[in-house]
GUSE-977910 format. One line per 10 residues: number of its first residue (from 1); for each residue y, x, z of C-alpha. Coordinates in steps of 0.1 Angstrom, whole numbers. Example, Ala and Ser with C-alpha at 12.3 -4.5 7.8 and 13.67 -1.06 7.14 Angstrom:
BEGIN
1) -45:123:78; -11:137:71
This chain:
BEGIN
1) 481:654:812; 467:673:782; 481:706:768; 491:688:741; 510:667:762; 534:688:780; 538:709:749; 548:683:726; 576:670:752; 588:707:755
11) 592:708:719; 609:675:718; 637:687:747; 648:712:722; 646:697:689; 681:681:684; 685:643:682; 684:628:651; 717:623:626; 704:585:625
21) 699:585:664; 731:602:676; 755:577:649; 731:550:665; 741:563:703; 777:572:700; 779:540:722; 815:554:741; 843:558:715; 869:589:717
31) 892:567:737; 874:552:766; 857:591:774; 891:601:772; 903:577:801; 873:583:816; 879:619:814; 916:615:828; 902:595:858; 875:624:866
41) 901:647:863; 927:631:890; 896:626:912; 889:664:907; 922:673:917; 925:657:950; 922:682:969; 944:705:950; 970:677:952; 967:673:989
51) 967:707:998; 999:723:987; 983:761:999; 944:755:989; 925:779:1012; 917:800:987; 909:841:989; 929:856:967; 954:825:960; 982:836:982
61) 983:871:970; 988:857:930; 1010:833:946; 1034:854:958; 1033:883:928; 1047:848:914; 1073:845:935; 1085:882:929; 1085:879:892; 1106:847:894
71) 1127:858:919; 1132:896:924; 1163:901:903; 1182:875:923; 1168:886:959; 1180:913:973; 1150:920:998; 1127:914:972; 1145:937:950; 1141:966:973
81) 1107:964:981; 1092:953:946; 1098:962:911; 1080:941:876; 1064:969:853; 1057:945:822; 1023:965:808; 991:949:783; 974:944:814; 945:921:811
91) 953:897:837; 989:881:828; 982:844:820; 993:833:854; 1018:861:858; 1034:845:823; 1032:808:832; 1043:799:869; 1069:817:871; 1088:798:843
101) 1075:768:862; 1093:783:893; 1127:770:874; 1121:740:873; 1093:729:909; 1088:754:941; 1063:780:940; 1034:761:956; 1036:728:927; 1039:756:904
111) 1005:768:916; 987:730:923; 999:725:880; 982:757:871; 948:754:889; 945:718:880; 953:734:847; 923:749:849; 906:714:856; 915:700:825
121) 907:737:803; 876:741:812; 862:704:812; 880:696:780; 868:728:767; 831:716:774; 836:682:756; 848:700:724; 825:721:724; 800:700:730
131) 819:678:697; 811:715:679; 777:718:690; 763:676:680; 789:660:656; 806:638:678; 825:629:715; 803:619:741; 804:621:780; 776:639:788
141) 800:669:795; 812:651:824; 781:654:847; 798:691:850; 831:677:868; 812:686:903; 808:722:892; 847:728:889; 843:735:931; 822:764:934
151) 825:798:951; 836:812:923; 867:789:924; 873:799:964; 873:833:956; 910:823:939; 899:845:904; 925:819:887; 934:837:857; 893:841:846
161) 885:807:852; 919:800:832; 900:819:805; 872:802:809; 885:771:797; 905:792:772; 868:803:758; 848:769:753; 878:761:729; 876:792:714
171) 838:788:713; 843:750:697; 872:762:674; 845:784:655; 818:764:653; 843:738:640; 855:765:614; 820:780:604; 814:762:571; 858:768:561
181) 868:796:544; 863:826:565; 897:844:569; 906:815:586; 880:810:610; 883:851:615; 921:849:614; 917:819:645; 892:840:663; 914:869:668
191) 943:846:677; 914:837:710; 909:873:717; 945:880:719; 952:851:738; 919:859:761; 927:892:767; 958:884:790; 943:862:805; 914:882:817
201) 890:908:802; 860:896:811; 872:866:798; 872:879:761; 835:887:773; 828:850:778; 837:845:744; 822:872:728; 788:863:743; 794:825:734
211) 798:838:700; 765:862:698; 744:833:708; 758:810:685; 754:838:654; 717:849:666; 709:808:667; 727:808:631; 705:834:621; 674:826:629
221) 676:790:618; 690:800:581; 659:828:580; 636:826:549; 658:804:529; 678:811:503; 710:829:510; 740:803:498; 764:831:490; 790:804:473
231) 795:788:505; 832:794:516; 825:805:555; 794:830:542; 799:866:533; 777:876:510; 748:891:529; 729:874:559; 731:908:578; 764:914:572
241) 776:878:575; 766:882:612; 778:915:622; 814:904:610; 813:882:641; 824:912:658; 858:920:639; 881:897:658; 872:918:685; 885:948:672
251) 917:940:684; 908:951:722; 910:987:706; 945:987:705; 952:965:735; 930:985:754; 942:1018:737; 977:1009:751; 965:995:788; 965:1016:818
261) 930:996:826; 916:1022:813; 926:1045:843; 902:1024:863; 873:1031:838; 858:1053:866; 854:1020:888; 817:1012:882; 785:1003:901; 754:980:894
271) 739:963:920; 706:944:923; 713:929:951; 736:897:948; 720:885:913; 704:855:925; 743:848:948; 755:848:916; 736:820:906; 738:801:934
281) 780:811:937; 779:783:899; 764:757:931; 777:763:963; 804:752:978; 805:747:1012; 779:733:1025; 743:740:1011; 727:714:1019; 752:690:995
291) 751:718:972; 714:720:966; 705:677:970; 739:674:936; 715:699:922; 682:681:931; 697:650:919; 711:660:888; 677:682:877; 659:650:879
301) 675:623:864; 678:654:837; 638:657:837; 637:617:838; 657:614:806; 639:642:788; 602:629:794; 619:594:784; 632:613:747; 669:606:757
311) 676:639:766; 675:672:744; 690:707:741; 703:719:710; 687:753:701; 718:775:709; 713:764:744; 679:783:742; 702:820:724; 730:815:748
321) 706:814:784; 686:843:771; 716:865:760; 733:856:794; 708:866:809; 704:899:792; 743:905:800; 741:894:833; 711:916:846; 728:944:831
331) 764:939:843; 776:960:867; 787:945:900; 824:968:897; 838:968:865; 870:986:862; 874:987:899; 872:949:895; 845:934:919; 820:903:911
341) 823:913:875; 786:902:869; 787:873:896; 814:858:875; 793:850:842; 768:823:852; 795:803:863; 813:800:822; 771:800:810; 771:764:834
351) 793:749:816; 786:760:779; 749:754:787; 760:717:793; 779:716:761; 749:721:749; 727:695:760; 724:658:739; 719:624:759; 709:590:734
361) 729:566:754; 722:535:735; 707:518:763; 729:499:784; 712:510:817; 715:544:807; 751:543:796; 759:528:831; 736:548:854; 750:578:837
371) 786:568:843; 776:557:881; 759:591:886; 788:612:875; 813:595:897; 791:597:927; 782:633:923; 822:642:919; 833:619:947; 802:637:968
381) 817:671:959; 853:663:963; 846:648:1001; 825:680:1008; 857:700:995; 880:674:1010; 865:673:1048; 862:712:1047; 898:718:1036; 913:694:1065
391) 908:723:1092; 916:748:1069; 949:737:1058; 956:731:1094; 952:771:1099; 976:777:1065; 1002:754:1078; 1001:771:1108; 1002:802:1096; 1031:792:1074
401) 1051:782:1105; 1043:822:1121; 1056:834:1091; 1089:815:1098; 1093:842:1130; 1095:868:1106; 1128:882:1101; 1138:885:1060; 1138:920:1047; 1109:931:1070
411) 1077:954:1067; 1045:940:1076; 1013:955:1084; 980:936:1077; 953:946:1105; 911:932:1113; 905:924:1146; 875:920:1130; 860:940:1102; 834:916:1091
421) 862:889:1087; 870:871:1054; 829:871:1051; 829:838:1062; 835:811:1037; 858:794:1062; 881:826:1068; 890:833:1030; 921:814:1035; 932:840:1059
431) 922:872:1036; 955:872:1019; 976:849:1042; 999:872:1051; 1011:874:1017; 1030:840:1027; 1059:865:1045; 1066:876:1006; 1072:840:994; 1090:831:1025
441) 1108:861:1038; 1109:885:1009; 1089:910:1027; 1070:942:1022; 1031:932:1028; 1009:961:1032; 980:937:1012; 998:925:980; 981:930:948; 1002:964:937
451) 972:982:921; 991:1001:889; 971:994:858; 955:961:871; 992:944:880; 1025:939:866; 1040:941:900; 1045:974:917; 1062:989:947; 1091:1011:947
461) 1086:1045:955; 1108:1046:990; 1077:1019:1002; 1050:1027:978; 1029:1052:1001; 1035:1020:1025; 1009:998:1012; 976:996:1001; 976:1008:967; 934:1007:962
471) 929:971:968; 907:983:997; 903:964:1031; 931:968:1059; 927:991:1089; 908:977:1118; 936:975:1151; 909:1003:1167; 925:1028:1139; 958:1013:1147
481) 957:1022:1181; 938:1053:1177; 962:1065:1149; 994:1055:1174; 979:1079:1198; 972:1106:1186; 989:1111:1151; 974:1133:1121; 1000:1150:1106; 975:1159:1077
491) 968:1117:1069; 974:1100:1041; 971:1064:1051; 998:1040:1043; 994:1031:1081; 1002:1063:1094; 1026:1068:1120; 1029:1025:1118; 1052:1019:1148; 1080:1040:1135
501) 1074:1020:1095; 1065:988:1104; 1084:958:1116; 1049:936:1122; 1016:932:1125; 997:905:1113; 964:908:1131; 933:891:1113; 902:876:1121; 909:870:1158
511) 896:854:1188; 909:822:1200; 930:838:1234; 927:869:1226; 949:896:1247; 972:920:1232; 952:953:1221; 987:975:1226; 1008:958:1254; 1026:993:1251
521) 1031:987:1210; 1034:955:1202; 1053:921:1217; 1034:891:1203; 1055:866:1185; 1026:837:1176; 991:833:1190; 973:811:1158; 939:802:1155; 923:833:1141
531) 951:852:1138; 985:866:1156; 1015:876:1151; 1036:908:1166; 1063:927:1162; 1061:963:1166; 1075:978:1198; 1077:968:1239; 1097:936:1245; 1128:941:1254
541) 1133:908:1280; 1109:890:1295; 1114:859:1274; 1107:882:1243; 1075:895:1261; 1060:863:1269; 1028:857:1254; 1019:814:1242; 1006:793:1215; 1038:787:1195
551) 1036:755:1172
């Protein structure tokens, strides 16, 4: 193949189709993508209807904050333990919506509607902007269903991905407004950065750098030409016309003015390490190797259609990778003592990047290979999901049924039998498990999210130096131990002097038969698979002090 070659079908990939070409290939009206969109979506949500508890990291903690805001001024327990400090924190949108579900469902459909919420956000989100982006609906978006799954998603950042979706609208809605009279489009954008903000922070970044590569494109395309200053969405000066992308956004200066996030403004590190995870978090499920063939397949039926002409990106595609980029090699890995903060971003850059993309589907073949194709690569995904969950919702339920031993009103302690536990993509569903004993038994968990300034939900002061408050990792049962043997009056750890505070200890990360570390501290109540159960002090019978696999 010649230079020319090669170069000429580079060119080609990102030259937009034709206005004759894409009237001519609009072969799928607005109706049948949207049933075909509705049927992707219930397929996607399989496993999230299934599983009422979805293994998820961090799930079980937002779940139960839920649970406290809906319920704490009609449960006495709760009550005691937990107070609701309503505060522009930059991380409400669930805290604002489930509960008022909670009237009307139990907390764990409350959950399954919000995260397949987040299903229909972020896809629909793609297929308008995408509509922004060409001129018209087509279902090229939905090759991204399989990317809903990814580790991002099993890390339980709900309220971000919630944004997410929240930020291709937003993205869409602007494009869609760019040639209307500007107040409006300006007055709509700041609407989006309000509405961003509570959901998450780095959110509002999303849309901010969906916006910049949109501008720079905007820019550089309207370059040498004659400035049409009559035009209703221009301000009068190219340069200026650009920069006044930015004031929506300078709404965050009161909102963040007024937020106590800015007490974790000390929380920062870069890291170079973890850059290329990040990429491969957009990916990677479970399993690599189903991860990395739905890649394989997908990159070349892509390179098929694009030596064929059939498909192209349109040039903001080009402005938004190499501004993600930019962002993403310089973002810091903690970010206002919030972790993953750059490991987040190529995730929302997947799915705007597909938006992006333009496939002429006025061949028949193509139309139905396509179709074929995108239901073969979710169904592939949702099995991988599906076959990895069945295990893993075995443990939950189980570990739902130890909480059931747990008296109401108590004070749990969350310990590691293993310190490198909740590494493994398999344990996150036990990270925050224990949070379950909140829901259930309106208890005191030493591992709720209580971090002031990052949470509406706070404990009282009786209990607060009784929990984490640092969003750190719990005490290994070594410390336990050590710390029950030979006190330091002079610590400050909210396990200190445990056996006279604490009414249990959930023990983490376990062995299957493990023994009892303290015998002389602690009675087991339920031996689970990966974790146990006891309460603190010596049993006082011998049926008490036995030691079995409950079920």
């Amino acid at each position: 193949m010649s230079l020319a070659n090669p170069m000429r079908f580079v060119g080609k990939f990102f030259t937009p189709l034709p206005a004759a070409m894409l009237r001519r290939s609009a072969d799928f009206s607005a109706a049948q993508i949207f049933v075909l969109f509705a049927v992707l979506v219930l397929i996607a949500s399989i496993p999230i209807i299934t599983n009422p508890l979805p293994p998820l990291e961090d799930y079980a903690n937002h779940l139960a904050r839920m649970s406290v805001i809906a319920n704490v001024d009609r449960d006495a327990n709760l009550s005691r333990f937990y107070e609701i400090d309503w505060e522009i924190v930059p991380n409400l949108m669930m805290d604002l919506t489930v509960p008022y579900l909670v009237r009307f469902m139990n907390i764990y459909t409350a959950g399954q509607i919000f995260l397949i919420s987040i299903f229909v956000l972020i896809m629909s989100g793609t297929l308008a902007l995408h509509r922004s982006l060409h001129g018209r609906w087509s279902v090229l978006p939905l090759i991204a269903f399989p990317l809903l799954y990814n580790r991002v998603f099993l890390i339980g950042v709900a309220n971000y991905q919630f944004g997410i979706g929240l930020a291709l609208w937003g993205m869409a809605a602007w494009i869609g407004l760019r040639e209307k009279a500007w107040p409006l489009r300006f007055l709509v954008a700041a609407i989006f950065v309000l509405v961003l903000f509570f959901c998450h922070l780095f959110a509002v970044g999303v849309y901010g750098l969906g916006l910049l590569a949109y501008e720079l494109w905007r820019l550089w395309a309207l370059r040498g030409r004659a400035w049409p200053g009559g035009d209703p969405g221009l301000l009068r000066h190219p340069l200026l016309d650009f920069l006044a992308t930015g004031l929506p956004f300078l709404l965050l200066v009161p909102l963040m003015l007024r937020s106590p996030i800015l007490n974790h403004l000390a929380g920062f590190e870069w890291q170079s390490v973890g850059k290329i995870d990040g990429i491969t978090f957009t990916i990677e499920v479970y399993s690599d190797i189903v991860a990395f063939a739905l890649t394989g397949v997908v990159v070349a039926a892509a390179i098929w259609a694009a030596r064929h002409s059939l498909l192209r990106l349109h040039p903001v595609g080009l402005f938004l990778l190499g501004v993600g980029t930019l962002i993403y090699l310089a973002l810091p890995r903690l970010l206002f003592d919030t972790y993953m903060a750059d490991q987040r971003l190529p995730l929302a850059l997947a799915f705007m990047s597909v938006a992006c993309l333009n496939l002429d589907l006025r061949l028949r073949m193509a139309r139905r290979s396509f179709i074929a194709l995108s239901l073969i690569l979710l169904l592939v995904r949702v099995i991988e999901v599906d076959v990895a969950w069945a295990p893993l919702s075995a443990k939950t339920l189980e570990f739902r049924d130890s909480v059931k031993r747990i008296e109401r009103g108590s004070t749990v302690l969350v310990a590691y039998a293993d310190q490198t536990g909740g590494d493994e993509v398999g344990d996150l569903g036990l990270v925050h498990a224990a949070c379950l004993a909140i829901i259930e038994r309106s208890a005191l968990v030493t591992t709720a999210f209580t971090v002031e300034g990052k949470q509406v939900m706070h404990v009282r002061r009786p209990y607060v130096d009784q929990v984490d408050t640092e969003d750190g990792s719990p005490p290994s049962i070594e410390q336990l131990i050590v710390t029950a043997l030979r006190p330091d009056p002079a610590s400050t750890a909210y396990w200190r002097a445990w056996p006279q505070r604490f009414d249990y200890v959930y023990l983490l990360f376990t062995e299957d038969g493990a023994d009892n570390p303290a015998p002389d501290l602690l009675t087991q109540v339920y031996d689970g698979g990966r974790f146990q159960l006891y309460r603190v002090g010596k049993a006082r019978t011998a049926r008490a002090g036995s030691v079995g696999r409950e079920r």
